[in-house]
N, C-alpha and C positions, 0 to 999 in steps of 0.2 A: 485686825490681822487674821482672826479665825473665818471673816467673811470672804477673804482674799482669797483663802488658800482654799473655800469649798466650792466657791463654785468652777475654778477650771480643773477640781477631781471630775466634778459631776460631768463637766465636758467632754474628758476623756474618758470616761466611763459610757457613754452617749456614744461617741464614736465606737469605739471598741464593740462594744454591741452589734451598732449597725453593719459595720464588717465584719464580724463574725457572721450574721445573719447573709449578709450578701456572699458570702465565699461556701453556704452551708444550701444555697438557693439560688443561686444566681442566674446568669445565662451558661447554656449548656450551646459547646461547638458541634458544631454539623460532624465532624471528625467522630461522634460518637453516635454515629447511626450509620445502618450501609441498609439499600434498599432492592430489592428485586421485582422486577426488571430493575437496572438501572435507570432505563428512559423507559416510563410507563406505556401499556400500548391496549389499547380494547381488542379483548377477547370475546366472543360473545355475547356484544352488548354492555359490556359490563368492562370495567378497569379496574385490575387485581392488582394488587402490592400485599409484599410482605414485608416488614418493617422490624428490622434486629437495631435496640436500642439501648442503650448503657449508660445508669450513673452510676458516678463514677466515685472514689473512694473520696471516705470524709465531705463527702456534696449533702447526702439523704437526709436530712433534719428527723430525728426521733419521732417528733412529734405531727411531722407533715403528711399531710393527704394528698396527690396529685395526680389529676385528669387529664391524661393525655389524650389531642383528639387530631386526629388524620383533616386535614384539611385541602381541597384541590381548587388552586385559585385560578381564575383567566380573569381575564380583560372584561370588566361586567358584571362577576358572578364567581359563584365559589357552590361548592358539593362538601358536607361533611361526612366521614365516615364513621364507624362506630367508635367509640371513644375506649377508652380504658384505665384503671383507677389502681395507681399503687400509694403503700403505705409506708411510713416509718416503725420502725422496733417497736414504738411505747404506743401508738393507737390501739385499739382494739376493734379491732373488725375481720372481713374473709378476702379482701384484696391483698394481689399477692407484697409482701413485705419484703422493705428494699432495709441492707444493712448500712447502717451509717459507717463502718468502720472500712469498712470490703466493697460499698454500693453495691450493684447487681446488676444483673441483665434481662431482658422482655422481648418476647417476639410476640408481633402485633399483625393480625392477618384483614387485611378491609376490600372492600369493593365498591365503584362507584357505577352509578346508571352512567353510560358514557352519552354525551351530548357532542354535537359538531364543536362548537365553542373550545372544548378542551383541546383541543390541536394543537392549540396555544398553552401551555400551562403549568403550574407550579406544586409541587407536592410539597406545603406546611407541615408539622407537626405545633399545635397551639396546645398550652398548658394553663393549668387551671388550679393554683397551689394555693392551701391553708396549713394554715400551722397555729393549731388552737381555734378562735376565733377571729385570724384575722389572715387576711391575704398577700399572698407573696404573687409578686410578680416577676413570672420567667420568659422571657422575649418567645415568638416564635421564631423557632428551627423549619429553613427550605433543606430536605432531605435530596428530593429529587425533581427533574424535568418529565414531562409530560405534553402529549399522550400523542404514540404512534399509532394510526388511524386505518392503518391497508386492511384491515380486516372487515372493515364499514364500506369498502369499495363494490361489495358483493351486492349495496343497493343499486352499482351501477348496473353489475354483470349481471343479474337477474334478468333484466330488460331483454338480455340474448340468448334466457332460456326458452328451450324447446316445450312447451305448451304439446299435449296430447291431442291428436289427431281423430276423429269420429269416423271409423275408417268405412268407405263403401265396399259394397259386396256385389259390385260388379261384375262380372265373366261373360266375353263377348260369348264365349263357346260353351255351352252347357251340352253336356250329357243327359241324355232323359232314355226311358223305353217302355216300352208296351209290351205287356205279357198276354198270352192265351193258353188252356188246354185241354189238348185233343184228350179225353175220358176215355178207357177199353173196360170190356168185361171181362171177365175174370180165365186166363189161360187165352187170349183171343189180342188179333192184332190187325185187324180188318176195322176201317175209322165209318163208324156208323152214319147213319142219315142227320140221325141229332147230333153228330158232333159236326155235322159240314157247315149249319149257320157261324160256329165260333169261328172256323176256319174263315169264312167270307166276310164276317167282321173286324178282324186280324186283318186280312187282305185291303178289306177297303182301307183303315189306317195305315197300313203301306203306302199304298197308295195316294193318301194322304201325303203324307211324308216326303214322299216322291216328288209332287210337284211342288209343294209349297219352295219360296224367293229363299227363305231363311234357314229351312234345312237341309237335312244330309242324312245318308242312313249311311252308317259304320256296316253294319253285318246283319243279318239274322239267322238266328240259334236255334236248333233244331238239338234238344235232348229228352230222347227216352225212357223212361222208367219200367221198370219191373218190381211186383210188390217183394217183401224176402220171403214168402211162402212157395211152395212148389219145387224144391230143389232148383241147386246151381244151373243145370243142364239146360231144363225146361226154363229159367228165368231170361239166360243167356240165348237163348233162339228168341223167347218172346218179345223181348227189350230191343233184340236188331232187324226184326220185322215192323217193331211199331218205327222206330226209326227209321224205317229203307219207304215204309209206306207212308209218314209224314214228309217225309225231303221229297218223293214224288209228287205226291197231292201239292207239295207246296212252287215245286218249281214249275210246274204247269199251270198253277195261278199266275203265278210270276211273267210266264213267258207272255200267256194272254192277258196280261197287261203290259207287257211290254217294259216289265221295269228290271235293269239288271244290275242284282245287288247280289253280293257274296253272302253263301249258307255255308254253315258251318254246322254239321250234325255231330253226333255221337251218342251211346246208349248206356245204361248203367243197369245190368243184370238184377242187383239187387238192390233195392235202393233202404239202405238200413240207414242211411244218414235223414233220410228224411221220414223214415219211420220211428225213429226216435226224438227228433222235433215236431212231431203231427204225438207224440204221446206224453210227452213233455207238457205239451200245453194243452190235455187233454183234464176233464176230471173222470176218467174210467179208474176204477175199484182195481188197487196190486198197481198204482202205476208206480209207485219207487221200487217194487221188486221188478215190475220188469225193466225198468232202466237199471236197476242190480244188474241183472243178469247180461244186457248188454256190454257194460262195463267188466264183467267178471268173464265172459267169455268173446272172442274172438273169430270161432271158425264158424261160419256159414252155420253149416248142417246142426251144429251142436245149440247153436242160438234157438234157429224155429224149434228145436225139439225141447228145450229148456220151456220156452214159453208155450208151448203146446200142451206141457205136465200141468201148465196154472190153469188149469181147465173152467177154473169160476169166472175169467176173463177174456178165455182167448174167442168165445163167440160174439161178446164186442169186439175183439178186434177185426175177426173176420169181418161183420157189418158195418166198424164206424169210421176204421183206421184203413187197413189192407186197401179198400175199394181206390182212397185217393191218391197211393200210391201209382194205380196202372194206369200211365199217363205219358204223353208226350208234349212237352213245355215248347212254345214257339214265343220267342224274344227278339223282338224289334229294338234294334239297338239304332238311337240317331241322333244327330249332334244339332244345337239350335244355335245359328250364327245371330249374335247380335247385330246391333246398328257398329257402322265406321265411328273413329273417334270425328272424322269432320261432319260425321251427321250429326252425334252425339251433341259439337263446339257448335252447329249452326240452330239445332231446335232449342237449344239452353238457351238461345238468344232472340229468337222470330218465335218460336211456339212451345215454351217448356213445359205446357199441359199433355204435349206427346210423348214427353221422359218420364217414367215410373222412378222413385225415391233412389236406386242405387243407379240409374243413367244419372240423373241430374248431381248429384255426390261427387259422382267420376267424373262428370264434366268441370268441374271447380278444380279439378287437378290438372287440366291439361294446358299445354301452355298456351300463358296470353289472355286466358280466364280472368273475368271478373269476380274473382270470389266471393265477394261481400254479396253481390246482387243474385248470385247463384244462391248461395247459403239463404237468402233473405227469402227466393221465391220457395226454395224449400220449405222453408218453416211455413210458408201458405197453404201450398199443396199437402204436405204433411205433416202437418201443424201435432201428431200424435207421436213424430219421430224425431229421440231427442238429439240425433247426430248433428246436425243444421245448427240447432242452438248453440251446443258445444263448443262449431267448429269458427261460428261469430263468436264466440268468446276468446278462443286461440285469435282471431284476427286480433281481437281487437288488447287483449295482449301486448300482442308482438307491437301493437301500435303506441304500448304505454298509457291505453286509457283502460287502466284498472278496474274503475267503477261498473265500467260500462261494460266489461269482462265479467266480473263479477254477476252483474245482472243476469246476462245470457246464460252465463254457466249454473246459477238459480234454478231458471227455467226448465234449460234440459236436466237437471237432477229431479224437477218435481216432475219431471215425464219419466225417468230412470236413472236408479242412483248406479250409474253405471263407472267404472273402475276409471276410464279417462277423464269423465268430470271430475272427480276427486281429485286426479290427479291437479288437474286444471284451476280446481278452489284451493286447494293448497298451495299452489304458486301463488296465486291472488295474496293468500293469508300471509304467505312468509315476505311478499313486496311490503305487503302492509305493518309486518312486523310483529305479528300473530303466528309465534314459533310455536305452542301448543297447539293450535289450531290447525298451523300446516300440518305439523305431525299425524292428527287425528285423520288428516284426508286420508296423508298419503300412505295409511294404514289400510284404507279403502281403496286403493290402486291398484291392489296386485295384479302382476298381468301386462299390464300399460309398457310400451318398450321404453320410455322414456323417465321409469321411475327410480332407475340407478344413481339417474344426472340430475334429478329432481331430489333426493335424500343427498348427493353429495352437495346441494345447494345447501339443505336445513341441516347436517354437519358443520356447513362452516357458518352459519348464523348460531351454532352450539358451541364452538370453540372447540368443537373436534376434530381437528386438522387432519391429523394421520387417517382416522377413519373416513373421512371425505376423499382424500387422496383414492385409496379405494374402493370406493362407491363410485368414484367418476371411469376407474379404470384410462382407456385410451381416449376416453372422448377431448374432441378437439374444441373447448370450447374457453371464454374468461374466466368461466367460474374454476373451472378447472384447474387452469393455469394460477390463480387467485388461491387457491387449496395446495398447492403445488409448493409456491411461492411462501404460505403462512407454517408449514412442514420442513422448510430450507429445503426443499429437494429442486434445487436450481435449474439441474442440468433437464429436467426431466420437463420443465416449466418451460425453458426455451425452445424445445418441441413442441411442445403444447401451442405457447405464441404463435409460432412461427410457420403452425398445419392449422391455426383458425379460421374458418373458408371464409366468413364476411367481416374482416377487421374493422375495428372501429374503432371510438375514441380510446372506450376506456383498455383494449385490446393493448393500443401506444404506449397508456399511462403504466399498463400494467409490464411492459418490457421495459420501461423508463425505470420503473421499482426495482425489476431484476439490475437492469445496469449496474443499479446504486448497491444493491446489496451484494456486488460480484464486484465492483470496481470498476467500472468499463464505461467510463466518462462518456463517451463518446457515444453508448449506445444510451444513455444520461439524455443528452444533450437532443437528441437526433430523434428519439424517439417522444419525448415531451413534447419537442416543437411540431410535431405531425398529429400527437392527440391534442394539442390547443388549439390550432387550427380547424380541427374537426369538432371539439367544442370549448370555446372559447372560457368555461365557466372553471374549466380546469386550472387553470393560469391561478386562481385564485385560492384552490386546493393545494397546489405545490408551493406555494411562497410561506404558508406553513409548515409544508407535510416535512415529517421530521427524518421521514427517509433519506431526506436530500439537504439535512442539515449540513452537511460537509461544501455542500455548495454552493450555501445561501453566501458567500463570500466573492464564488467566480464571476466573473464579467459574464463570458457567455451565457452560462445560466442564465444571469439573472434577466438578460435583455431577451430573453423565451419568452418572462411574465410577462414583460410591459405593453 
């Protein structure tokens, strides 16, 4: 009878146990976790959650230890996050301590390297519980859906940035001229025997100038000096003598050569301005007191008699300085017409050993250029300039072959680490995914016009939206609108679309995005089917992208992917 009765004690004592332990451990409802984002989305390369979680009263076993760990599942593959370790009352350790009577609450902050894969995906919470030496098993908890991807589309829109330009320094019209000067002696304005060779080699460069195919003479200048010794009076007759008798001497050259070009004369009584640059760069003994006294006084008369008192100096001046003053300057002013841009388009092509480094540059800008083969002869011809390299690396760029961008853009750094290749290794870095690296270029940029729209790219590969937004400012381009788009600033994004001057695929997907996040089906629908068309690999991004989860239901849509 006593055997009867013990063993269905021990049974229900058995039970009782094991439900007590299940109801002190058990499974825990998704209703006790809220997550942010709700639908996870990569920022930065990376996919953040923050994770507010709660047990709940009478659950925490005393004695239990348990590891919670951030789990992010797809089709394939899974990413864990950092884990985290709470405690019951009677453990002894530093992990934060959950009350069994009250439970408690945890906020859990993780990040995931984001892969294409997750487009599709699931946010677990798996658990990891003891209780003494033995283990409890608590089901995983799906907290959240995952991962919105638009921020990863900037590997499209890269493709459609502006690469820095190796700019030529071309000018069909150059300004150039030719100085002479007529010497006087001292109070005197009669142009000596030895100064008429300068004059007749002056002349003959005129004359020069004159017939040559490619130039032009603007003017020639005829201005005379006076040293500032000798009074106002006496400098003011001397100065418009040597002037009245150079503009003679000169225009009677002139006529018998027969070449008629505009003179423009004038005289300068005293010439303190250029008595003070002629002492300036002089090493004469007192010369910062007599630039003092320049500076301190003003009037004519009071100057020469200031420096006249420095008596230890002023007979250098008389001999080394004063003499270069008395002079009349003749200035050939003449303009150098380059080549036409169709001679420039035809020898780039029949003979480009005729174009010197900024013809053949400029020629690659005009329309209907060959560029690549322009650029290529370049780096022959000037194999020691690194523009040419550069501006194959922007080609090839734009063409999407990175490597081979990269290489060029090598090259011409190891010719000059000049501010547009940096620019230009920095896009390379940031297609590649080397966001320190872009960084460190486009710190070596300054200058480059194109390094605003270049930082708002590596903003939004940082997950700093707002700040991209303005680093792009008005540029009309994806990335833009893409930065635009990841800041909610809508209205300002469909500007942007809609002033982008070479639309393309991902230009469609990215108004397709806006549609979805405005509501507007229709610009949904209309603008998808125009960027799958243009590249068809899209079709297979949207049938995921969780932007357009509200759609994955509509008919129209969905006959877009197929």
């Amino acid at each position: 009878m006593t055997k009867k009765l013990y063993l269905p004690l021990l049974m229900a004592m058995f039970v009782a146990l094991v439900t007590s332990c299940s109801k002190k451990m058990g499974e825990l409802s998704a209703d006790y976790f809220t997550v942010t984002p709700q639908v996870l989305e990569a920022v930065g390369g990376k996919v953040p959650a923050t994770i507010n979680g709660k047990f709940p009263e009478k659950y925490f076993n005393k004695k239990a230890v348990v590891e919670v760990t951030p789990v992010l599942k797809w089709d394939g593959g899974e990413a864990k996050g950092q884990p985290s370790t709470f405690q019951g009352e009677k453990v002894e350790g530093n992990d934060q301590s959950i009350s069994y009577k009250m439970g408690g609450s945890y906020t859990m902050k993780t990040s995931f390297d984001y892969v294409p894969e997750m487009a599709k995906s699931e946010l677990y919470l798996e658990f990891k519980a003891t209780i003494g030496n033995k283990t409890v098993t608590i089901p995983a908890v799906k907290v959240a859906d995952g991962v919105i991807s638009t921020s990863e589309l900037l590997n499209g829109t890269l493709g459609s940035a502006n690469p820095a330009l190796g700019e030529d320094a071309f000018q069909r019209i150059i300004k150039d001229k030719q100085d002479a000067n007529i010497m006087f002696l001292i109070q005197q304005a009669n142009i000596r025997s030895s100064e008429l060779k300068k004059a007749k080699d002056f002349n003959k460069e005129v004359a020069n100038v004159n017939s040559a195919e490619n130039k032009k003479i603007s003017n020639i200048e005829v201005s005379a000096y006076a040293s500032p010794d000798g009074g106002v009076s006496l400098n003011t007759k001397l100065a418009e003598n040597r002037e009245g008798n150079t503009t003679k001497m000169l225009a009677k050259d002139l006529k018998k050569a027969k070449i008629d070009a505009p003179v423009d004369s004038k005289y300068t009584a005293q010439d303190w301005e250029g008595f003070q640059e002629l002492v300036s760069k002089s090493n004469i003994q007192d010369k910062e007191l007599i630039l003092r006294v320049l500076s301190m006084y003003q009037d004519p008369a009071q100057r020469e008699q200031e420096i006249k008192n420095i008596s230890s100096v002023y007979k250098t001046l008389a001999d080394e300085i004063l003499p270069q003053l008395r002079r009349s300057r003749l200035t050939l002013n003449y303009e150098i017409i380059g080549k036409s841009d169709d001679e420039i388009a035809k020898l780039a092509v029949s003979d480009p050993s005729q174009l010197n480094i900024e013809e053949l540059l400029y020629a690659a800008t005009l329309p209907g250029a060959n560029q690549e083969a322009i650029y290529t002869q370049a780096t022959k011809q000037f194999p020691s300039d690194y523009r040419a390299y550069n501006n194959l690396g922007k080609l090839a760029y734009q063409a999407g072959n990175y490597d081979k961008a990269e290489s060029y853009l090598k090259r011409a750094q190891s010719i000059k680490d000049a501010p547009e290749v940096n620019m230009n290794l920095g896009l390379v870095a940031l297609v590649k995914g080397d966001k320190d690296a872009a960084a460190a270029d486009f710190g070596k940029a300054a200058g480059t016009k194109e390094l605003n729209e270049s930082m708002g790219n590596l903003y939004v590969a940082q997950g700093q939206y707002e700040r991209a937004v303005n680093s792009f400012g008005d540029a009309k381009t994806n990335s833009a609108a893409l930065a635009q788009i990841l800041a909610k600033d809508y209205s300002k994004a469909k500007t942007t679309l809609a002033g982008v001057e070479k639309k393309d695929a991902y230009t469609d997907y990215l108004t397709a995005v806006l549609g979805a996040r405005t509501n507007n089906s229709s610009m949904v629908t209309s603008s998808l089917k125009s960027a799958i068309a243009k590249d068809p690999t899209l079709a297979k991004k949207a049938a995921t992208d969780l932007e357009f989860v509200k759609y994955f239901t509509d008919a129209d849509f969905m006959s877009i992917l197929k």
